[in-house]
PDB file of N, CA, C and O in Angstrom, chain B, residues numbered from 101:
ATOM      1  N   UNK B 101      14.751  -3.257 -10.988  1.00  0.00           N
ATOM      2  CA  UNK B 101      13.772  -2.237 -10.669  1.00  0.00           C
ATOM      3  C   UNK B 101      13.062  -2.604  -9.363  1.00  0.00           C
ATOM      4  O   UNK B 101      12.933  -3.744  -8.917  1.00  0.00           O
ATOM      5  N   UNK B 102      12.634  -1.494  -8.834  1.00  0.00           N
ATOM      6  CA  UNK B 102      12.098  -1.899  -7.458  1.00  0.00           C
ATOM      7  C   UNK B 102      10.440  -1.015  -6.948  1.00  0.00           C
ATOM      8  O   UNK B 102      10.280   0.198  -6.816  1.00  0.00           O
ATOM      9  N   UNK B 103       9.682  -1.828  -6.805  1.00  0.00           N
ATOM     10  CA  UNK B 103       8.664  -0.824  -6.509  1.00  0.00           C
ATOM     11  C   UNK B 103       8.636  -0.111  -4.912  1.00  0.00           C
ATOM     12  O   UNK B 103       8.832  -0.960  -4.044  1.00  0.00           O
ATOM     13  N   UNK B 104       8.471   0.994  -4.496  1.00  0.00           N
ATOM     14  CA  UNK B 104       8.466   1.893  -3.726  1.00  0.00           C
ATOM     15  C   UNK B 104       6.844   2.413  -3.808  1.00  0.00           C
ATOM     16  O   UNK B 104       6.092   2.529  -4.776  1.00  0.00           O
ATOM     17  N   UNK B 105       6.623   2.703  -2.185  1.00  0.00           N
ATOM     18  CA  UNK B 105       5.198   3.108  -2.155  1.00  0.00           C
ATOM     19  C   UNK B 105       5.401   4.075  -0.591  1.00  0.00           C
ATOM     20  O   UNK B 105       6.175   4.114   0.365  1.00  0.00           O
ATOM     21  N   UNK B 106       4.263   4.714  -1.039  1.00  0.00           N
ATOM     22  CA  UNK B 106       4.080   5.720   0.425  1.00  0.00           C
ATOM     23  C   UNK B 106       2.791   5.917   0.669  1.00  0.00           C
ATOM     24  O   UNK B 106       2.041   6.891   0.740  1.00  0.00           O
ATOM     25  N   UNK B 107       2.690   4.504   0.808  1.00  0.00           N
ATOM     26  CA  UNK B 107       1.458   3.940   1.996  1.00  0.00           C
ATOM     27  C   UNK B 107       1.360   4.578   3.176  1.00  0.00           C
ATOM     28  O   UNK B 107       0.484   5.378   3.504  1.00  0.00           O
ATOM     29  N   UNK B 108       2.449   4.138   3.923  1.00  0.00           N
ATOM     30  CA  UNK B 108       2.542   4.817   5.411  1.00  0.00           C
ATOM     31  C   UNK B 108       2.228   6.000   5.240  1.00  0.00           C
ATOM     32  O   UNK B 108       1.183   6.211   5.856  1.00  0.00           O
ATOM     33  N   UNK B 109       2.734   7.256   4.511  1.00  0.00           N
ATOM     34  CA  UNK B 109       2.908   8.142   4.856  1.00  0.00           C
ATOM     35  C   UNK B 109       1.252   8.897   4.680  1.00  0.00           C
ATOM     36  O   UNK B 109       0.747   9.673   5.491  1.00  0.00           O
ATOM     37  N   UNK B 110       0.584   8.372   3.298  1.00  0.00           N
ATOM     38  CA  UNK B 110      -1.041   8.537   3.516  1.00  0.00           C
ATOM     39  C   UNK B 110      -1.743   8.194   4.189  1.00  0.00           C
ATOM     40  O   UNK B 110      -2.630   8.986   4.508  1.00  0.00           O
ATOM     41  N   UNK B 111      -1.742   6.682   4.843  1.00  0.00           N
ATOM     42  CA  UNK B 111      -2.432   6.360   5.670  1.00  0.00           C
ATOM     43  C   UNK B 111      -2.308   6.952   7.167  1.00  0.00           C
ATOM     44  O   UNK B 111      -3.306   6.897   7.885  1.00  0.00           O
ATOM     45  N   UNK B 112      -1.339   7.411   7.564  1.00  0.00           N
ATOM     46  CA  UNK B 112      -0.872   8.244   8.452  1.00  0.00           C
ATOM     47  C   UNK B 112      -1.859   9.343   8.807  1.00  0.00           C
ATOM     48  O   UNK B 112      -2.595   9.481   9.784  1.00  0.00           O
ATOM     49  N   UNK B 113      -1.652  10.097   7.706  1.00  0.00           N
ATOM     50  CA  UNK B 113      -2.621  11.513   7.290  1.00  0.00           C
ATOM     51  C   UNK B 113      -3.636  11.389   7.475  1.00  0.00           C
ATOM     52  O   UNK B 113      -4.299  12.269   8.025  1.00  0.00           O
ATOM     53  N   UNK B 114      -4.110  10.306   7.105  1.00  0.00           N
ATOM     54  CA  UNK B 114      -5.901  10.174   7.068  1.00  0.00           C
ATOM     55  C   UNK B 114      -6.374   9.230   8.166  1.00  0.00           C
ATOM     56  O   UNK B 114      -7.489   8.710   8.174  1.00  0.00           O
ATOM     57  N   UNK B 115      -4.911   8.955   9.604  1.00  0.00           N
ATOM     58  CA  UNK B 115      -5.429   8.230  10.433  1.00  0.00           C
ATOM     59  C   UNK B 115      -5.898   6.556  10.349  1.00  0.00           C
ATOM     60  O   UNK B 115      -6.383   5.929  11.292  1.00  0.00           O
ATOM     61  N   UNK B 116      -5.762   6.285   9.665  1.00  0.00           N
ATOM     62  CA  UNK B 116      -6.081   4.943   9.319  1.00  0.00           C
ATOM     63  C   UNK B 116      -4.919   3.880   9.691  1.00  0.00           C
ATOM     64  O   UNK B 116      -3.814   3.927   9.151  1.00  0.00           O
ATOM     65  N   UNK B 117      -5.296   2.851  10.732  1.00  0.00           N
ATOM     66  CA  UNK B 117      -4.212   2.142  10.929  1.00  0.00           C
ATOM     67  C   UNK B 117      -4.074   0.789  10.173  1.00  0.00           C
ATOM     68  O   UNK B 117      -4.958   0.313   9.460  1.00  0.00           O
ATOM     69  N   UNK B 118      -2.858   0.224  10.415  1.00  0.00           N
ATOM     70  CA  UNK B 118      -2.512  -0.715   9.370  1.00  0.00           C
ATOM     71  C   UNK B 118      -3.385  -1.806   9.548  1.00  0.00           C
ATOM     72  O   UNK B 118      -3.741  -2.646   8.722  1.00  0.00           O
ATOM     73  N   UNK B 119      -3.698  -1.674  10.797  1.00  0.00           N
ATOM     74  CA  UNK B 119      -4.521  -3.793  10.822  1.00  0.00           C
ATOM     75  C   UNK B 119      -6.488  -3.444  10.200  1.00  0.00           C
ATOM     76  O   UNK B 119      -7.402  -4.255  10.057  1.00  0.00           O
ATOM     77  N   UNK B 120      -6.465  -1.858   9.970  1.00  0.00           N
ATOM     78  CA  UNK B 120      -7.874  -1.788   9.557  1.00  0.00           C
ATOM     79  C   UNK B 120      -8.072  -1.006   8.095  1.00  0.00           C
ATOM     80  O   UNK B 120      -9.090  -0.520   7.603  1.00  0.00           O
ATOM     81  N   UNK B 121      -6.639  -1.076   7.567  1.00  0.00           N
ATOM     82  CA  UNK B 121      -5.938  -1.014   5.923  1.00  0.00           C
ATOM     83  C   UNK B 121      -6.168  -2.320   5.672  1.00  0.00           C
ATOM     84  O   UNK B 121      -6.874  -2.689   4.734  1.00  0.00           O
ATOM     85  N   UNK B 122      -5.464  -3.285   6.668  1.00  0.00           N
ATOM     86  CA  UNK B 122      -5.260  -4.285   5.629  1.00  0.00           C
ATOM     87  C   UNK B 122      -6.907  -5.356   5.759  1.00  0.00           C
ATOM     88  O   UNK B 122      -7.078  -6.436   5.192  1.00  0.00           O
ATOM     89  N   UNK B 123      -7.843  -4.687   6.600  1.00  0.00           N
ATOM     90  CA  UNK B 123      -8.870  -5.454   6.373  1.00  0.00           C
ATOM     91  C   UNK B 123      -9.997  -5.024   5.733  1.00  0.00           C
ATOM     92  O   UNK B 123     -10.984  -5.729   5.524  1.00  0.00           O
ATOM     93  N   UNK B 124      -9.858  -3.790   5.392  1.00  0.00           N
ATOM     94  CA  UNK B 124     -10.716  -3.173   4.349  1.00  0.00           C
ATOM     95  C   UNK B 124     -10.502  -3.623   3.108  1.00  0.00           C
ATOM     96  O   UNK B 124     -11.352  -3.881   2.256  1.00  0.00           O
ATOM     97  N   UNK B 125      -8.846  -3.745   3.000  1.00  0.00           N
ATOM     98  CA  UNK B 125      -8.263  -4.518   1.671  1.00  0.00           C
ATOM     99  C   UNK B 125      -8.402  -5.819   1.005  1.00  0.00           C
ATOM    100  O   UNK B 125      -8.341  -6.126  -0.186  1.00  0.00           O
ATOM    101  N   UNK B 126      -8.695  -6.817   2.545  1.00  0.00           N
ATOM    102  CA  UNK B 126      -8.461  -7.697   2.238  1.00  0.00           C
ATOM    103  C   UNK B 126      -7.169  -8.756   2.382  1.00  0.00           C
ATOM    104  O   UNK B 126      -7.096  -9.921   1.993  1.00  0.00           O
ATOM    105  N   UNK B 127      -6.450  -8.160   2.889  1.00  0.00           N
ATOM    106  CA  UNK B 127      -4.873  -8.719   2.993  1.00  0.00           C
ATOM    107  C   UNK B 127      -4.530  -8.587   4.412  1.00  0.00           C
ATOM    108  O   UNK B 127      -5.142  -7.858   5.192  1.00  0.00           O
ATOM    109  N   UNK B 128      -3.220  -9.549   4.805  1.00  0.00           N
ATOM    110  CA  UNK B 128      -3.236  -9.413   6.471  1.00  0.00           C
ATOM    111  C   UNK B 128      -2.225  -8.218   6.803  1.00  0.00           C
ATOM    112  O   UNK B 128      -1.280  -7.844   6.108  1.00  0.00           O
ATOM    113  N   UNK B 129      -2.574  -7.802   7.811  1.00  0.00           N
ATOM    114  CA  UNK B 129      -1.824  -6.868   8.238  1.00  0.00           C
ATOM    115  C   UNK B 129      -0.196  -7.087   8.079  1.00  0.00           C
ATOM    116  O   UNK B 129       0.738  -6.303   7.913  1.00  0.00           O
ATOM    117  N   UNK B 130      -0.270  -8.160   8.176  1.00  0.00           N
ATOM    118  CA  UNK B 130       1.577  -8.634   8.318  1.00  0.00           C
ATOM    119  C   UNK B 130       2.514  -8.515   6.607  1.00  0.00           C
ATOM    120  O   UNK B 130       3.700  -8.280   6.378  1.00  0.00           O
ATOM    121  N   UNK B 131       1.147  -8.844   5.510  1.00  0.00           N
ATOM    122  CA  UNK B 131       1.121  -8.767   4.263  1.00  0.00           C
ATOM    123  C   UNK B 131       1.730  -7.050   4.146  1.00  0.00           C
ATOM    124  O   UNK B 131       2.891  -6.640   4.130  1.00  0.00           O
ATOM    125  N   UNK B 132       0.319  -6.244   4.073  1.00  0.00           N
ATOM    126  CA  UNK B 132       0.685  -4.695   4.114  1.00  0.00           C
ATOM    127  C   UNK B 132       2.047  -3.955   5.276  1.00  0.00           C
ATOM    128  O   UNK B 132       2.769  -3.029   4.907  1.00  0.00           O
ATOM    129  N   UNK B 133       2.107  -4.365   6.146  1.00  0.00           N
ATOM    130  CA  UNK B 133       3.485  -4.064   6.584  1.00  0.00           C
ATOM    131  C   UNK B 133       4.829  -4.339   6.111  1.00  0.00           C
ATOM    132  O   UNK B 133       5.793  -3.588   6.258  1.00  0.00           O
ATOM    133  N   UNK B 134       4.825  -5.657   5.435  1.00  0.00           N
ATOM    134  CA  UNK B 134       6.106  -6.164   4.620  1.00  0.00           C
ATOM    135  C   UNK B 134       6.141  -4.810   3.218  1.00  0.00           C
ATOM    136  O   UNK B 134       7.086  -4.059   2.979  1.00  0.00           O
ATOM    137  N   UNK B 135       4.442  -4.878   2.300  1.00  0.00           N
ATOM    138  CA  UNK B 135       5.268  -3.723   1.477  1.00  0.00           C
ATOM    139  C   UNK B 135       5.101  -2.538   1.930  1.00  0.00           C
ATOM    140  O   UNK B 135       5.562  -1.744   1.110  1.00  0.00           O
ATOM    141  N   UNK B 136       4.601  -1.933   2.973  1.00  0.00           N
ATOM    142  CA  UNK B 136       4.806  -0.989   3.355  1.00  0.00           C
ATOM    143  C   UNK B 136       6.263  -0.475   3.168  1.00  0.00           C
ATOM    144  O   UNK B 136       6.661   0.450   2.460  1.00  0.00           O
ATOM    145  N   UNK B 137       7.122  -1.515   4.182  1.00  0.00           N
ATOM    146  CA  UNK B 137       8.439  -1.425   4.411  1.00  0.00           C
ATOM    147  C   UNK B 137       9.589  -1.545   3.189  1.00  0.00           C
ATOM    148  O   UNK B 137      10.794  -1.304   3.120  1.00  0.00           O
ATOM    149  N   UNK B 138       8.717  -1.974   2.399  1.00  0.00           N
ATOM    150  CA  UNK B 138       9.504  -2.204   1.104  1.00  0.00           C
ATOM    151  C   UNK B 138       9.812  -3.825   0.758  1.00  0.00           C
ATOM    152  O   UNK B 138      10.022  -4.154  -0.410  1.00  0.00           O
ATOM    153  N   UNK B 139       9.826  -4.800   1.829  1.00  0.00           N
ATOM    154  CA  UNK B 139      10.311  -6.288   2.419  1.00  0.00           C
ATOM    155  C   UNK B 139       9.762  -6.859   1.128  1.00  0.00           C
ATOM    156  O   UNK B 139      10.399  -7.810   0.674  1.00  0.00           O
ATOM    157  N   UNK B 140       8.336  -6.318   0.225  1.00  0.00           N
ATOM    158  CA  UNK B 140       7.879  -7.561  -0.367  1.00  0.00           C
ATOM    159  C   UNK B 140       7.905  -6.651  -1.472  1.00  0.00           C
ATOM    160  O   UNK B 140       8.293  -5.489  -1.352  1.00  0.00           O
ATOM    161  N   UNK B 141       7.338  -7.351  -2.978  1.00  0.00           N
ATOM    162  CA  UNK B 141       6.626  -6.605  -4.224  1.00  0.00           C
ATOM    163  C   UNK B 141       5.157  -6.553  -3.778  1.00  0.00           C
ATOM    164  O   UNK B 141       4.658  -7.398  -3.035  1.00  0.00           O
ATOM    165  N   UNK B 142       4.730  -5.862  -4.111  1.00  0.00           N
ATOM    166  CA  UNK B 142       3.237  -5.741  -4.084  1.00  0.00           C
ATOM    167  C   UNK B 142       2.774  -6.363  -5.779  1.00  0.00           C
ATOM    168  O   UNK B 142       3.457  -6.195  -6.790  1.00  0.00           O
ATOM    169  N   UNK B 143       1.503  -7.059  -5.706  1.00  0.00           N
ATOM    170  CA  UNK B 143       0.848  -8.135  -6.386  1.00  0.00           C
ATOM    171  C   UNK B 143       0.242  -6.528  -7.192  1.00  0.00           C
ATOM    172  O   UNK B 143       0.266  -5.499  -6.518  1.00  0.00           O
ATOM    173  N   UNK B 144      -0.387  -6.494  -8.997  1.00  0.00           N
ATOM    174  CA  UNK B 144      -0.668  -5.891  -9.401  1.00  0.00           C
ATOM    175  C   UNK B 144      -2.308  -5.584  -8.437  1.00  0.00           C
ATOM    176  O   UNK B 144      -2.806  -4.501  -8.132  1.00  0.00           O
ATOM    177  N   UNK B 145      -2.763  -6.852  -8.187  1.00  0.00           N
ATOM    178  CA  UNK B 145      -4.092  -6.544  -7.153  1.00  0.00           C
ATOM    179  C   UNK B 145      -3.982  -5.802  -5.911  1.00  0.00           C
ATOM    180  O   UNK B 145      -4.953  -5.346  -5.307  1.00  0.00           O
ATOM    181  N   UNK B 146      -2.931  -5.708  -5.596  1.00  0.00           N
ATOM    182  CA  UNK B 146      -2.688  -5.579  -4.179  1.00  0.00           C
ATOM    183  C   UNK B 146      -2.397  -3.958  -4.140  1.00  0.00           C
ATOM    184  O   UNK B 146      -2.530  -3.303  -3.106  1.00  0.00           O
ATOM    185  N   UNK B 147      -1.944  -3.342  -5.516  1.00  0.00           N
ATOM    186  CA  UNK B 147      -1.819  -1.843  -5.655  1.00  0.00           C
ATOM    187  C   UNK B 147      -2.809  -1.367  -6.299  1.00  0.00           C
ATOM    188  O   UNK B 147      -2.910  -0.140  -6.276  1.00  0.00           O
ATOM    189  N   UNK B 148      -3.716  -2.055  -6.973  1.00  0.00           N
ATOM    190  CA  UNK B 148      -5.613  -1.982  -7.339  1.00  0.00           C
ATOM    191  C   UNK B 148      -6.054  -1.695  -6.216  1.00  0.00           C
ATOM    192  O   UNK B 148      -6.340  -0.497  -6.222  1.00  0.00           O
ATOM    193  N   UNK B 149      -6.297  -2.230  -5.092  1.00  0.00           N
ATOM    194  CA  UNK B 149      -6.905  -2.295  -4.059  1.00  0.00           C
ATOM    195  C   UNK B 149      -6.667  -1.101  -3.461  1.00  0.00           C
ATOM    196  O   UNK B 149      -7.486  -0.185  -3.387  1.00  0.00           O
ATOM    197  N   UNK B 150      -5.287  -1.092  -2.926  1.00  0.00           N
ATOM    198  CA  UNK B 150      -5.144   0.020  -1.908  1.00  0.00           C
ATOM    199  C   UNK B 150      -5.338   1.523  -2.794  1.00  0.00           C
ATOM    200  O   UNK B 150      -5.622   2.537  -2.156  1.00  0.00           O
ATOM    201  N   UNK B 151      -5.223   1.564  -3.798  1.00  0.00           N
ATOM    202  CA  UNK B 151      -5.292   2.618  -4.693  1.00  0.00           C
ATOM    203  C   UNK B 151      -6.799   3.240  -4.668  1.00  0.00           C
ATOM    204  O   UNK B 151      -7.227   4.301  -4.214  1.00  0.00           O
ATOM    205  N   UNK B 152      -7.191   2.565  -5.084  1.00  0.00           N
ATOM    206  CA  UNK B 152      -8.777   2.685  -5.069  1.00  0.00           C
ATOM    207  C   UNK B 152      -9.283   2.496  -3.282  1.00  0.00           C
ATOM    208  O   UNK B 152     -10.437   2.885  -3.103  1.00  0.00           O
ATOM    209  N   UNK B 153      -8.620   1.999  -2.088  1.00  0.00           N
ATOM    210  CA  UNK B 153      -8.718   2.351  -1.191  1.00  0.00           C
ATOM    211  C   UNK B 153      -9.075   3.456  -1.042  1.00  0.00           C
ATOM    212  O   UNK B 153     -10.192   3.911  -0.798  1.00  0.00           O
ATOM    213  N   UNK B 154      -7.708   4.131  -1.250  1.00  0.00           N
ATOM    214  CA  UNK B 154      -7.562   5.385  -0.748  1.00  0.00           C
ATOM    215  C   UNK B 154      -8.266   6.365  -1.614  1.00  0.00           C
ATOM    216  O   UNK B 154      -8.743   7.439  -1.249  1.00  0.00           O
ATOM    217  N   UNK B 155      -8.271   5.623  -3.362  1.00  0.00           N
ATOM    218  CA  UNK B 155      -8.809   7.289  -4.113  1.00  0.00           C
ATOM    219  C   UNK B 155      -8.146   7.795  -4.514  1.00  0.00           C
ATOM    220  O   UNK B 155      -8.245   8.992  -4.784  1.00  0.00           O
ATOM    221  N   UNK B 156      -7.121   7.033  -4.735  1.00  0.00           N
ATOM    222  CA  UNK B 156      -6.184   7.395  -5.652  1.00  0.00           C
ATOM    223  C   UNK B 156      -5.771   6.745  -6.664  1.00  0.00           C
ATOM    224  O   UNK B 156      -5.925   5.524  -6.615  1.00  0.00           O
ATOM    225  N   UNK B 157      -4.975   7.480  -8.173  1.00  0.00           N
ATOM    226  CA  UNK B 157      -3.820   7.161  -8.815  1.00  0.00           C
ATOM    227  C   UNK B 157      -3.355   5.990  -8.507  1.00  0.00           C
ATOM    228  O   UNK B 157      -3.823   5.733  -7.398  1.00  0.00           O
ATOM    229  N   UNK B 158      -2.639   5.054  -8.891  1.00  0.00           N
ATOM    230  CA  UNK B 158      -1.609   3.576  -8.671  1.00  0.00           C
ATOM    231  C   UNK B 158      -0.581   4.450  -8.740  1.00  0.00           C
ATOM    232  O   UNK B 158       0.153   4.321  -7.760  1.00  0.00           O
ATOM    233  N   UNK B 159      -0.198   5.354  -9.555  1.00  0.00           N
ATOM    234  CA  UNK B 159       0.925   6.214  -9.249  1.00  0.00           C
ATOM    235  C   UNK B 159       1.117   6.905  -8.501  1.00  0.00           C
ATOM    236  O   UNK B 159       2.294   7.081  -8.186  1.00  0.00           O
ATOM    237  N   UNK B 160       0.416   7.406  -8.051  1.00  0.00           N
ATOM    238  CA  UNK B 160       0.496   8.671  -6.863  1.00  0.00           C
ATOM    239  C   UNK B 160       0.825   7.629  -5.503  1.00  0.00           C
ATOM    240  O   UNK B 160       1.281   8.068  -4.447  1.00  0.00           O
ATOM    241  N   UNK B 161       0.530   6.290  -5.723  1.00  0.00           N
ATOM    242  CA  UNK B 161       0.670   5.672  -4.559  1.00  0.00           C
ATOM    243  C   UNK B 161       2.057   5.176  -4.243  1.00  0.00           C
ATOM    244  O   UNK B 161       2.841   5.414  -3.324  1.00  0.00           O
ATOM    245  N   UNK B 162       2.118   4.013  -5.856  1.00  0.00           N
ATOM    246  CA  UNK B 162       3.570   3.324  -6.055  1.00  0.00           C
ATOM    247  C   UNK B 162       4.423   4.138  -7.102  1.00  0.00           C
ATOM    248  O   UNK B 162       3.995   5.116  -7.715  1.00  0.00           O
ATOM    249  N   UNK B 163       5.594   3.644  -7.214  1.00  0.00           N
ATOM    250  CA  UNK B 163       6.767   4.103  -7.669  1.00  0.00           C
ATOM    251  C   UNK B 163       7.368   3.096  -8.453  1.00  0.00           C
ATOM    252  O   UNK B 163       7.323   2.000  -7.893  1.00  0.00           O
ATOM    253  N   UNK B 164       7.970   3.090  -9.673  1.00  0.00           N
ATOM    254  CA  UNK B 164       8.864   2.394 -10.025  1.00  0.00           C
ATOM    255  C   UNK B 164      10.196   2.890 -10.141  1.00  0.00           C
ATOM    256  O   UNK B 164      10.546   3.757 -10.942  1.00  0.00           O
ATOM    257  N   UNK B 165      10.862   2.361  -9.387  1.00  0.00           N
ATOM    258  CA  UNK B 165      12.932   2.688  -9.304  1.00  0.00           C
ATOM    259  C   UNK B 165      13.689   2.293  -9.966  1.00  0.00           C
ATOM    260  O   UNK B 165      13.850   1.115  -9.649  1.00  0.00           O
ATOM    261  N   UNK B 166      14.441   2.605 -10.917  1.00  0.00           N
ATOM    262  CA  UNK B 166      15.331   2.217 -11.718  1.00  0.00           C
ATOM    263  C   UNK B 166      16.635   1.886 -11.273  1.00  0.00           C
ATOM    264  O   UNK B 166      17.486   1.509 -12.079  1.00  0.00           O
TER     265      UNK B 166
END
């Protein structure tokens, strides 16, 4: 299984760039670009965070792939 997220594509929308995502978050920019891209898993904290970042769902954010 693989988690999938569409980070980019919200943060996009709402203008927000990655190096001031990942410091609102807490995490380094280089961190949030790896799962952006898919490169890493994201930590159950790490989809808490940006979720509630943004104001959203954990689902509406991430994905689980079968």
């Amino acid at each position: 299984m693989a988690v999938t997220n569409n980070i980019k594509e919200i943060r996009e929308q709402r203008g927000i760039y990655q190096d001031d995502l990942a410091a609102a978050i807490g995490y380094s920019t280089k961190t949030v670009g790896r799962i952006e891209r898919g490169d890493s898993t994201p930590s159950a904290e790490f989809m808490l965070r940006i979720s509630k970042y943004f104001n959203m769902l954990v689902e509406d954010v991430f994905h689980v792939e079968d």
